[in-house]
N, C-alpha and C positions, 0 to 999 in steps of 0.2 A: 427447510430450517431457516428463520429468522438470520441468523446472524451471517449462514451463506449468500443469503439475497443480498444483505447489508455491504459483504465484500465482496461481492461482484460489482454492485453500483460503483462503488468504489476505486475495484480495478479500471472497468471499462469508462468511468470517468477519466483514471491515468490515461487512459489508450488515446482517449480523443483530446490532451491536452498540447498544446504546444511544444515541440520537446521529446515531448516521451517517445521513446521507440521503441517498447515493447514491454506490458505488463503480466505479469498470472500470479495466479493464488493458488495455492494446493492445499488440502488439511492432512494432517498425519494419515496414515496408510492403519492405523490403529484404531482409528476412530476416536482418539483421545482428543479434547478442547488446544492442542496447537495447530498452529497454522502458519504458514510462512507467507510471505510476499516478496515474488521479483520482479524487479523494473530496472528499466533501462535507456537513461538519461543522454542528452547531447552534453548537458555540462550541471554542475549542481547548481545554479542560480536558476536552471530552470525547472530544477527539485524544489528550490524555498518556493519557487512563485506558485508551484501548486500546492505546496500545502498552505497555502496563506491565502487560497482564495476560499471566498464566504461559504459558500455550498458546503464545502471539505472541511473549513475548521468544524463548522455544524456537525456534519455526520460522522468526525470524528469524535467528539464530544459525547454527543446521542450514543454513538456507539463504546464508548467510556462506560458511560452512565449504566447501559442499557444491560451491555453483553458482559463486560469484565467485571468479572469478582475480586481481578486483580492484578496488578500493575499489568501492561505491556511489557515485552523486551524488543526494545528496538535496536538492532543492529544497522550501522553501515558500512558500507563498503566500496570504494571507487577509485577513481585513476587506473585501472586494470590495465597495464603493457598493452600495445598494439603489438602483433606480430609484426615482425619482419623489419 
């Protein structure tokens, strides 16, 4: 499927970014058009730099364009307590 390939590149573009310490994508277990994304950052300034680099604004764009009929929902989430 189209838009699986799109967010794989995607993921595994996160994987090999600076920063990132661990991405994955799942789609619903329903087979329905959601799909979440998790990742796992050193800090959020090394979040903005990858979405701000050219490759990524592109393909997210393309895949704007291409794949959604309709808004995204972006959630985030960070600063998670360390144990201990």
């Amino acid at each position: 499927m189209p838009f699986e390939r799109f967010l794989d590149r995607l993921t595994r573009e996160a994987r090999e970014f600076d920063g990132c310490l661990w991405a994955y994508s799942f789609r619903a277990e329903d087979l329905s058009p959601n799909y979440i994304v998790l990742s796992g950052w050193t800090d959020g300034q090394r979040i903005q730099e990858f979405e701000e680099v050219p490759r990524h604004v592109r393909a997210a764009l393309m895949g704007e364009e291409e794949f959604f009929a309709q808004p995204m929902i972006m959630r985030r989430y960070k600063n998670f307590p360390q144990p201990g």
